[in-house]
N, C-alpha and C positions, 0 to 999 in steps of 0.2 A: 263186231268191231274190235272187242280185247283180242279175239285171234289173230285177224290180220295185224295189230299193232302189236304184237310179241313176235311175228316173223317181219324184225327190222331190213332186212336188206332184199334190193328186188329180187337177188340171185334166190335166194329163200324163197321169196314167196312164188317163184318160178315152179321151184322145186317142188313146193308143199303141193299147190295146184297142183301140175300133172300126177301125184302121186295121187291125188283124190279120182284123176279119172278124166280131167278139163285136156282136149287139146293143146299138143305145143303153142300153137301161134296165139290161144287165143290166153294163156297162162302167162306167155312171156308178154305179148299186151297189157293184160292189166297187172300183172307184178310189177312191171316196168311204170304204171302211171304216175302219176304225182298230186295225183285227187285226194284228197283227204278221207282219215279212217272214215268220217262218217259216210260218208259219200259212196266209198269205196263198198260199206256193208250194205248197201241196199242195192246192191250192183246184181245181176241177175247169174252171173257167174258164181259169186258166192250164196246164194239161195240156192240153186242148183248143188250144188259141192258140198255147203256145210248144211245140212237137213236134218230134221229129227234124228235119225238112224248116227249120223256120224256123234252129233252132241250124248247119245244113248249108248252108244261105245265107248264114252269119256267118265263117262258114269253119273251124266245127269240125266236127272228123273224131265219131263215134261212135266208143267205145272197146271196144265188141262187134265191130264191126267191123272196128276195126285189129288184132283177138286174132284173127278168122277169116281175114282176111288172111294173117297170120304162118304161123298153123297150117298152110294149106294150102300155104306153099310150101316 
């Protein structure tokens, strides 16, 4: 939700979409909505798009992960 609510304008969030890999129509679709951040974050377009790997290229940790960490040592 904080991501799509920092790309304020739908031309942006058009843009950020297709750069993740989402089809034209279906990018300019929901860039274009007017559904609310919450709404919009449990939208299956951005589960697809923003996923472990993208957040782990930003430089956060997974916190499943730093608990499997811990446990095993």
């Amino acid at each position: 939700m904080c991501e799509w609510k920092q790309w304020k304008k739908p031309k942006t969030r058009a843009r950020k979409l297709i750069g993740l890999g989402v089809p034209d129509y279906k990018a300019y679709e929901w860039g274009n909505s007017r559904k609310k951040y919450w709404r919009i974050a449990c939208s299956p377009i951005l589960h697809k798009t923003l996923d472990n790997s993208y957040w782990s290229q930003r430089g956060l940790r997974s916190l499943y992960n730093r608990y499997e960490f811990l446990r095993q040592s």
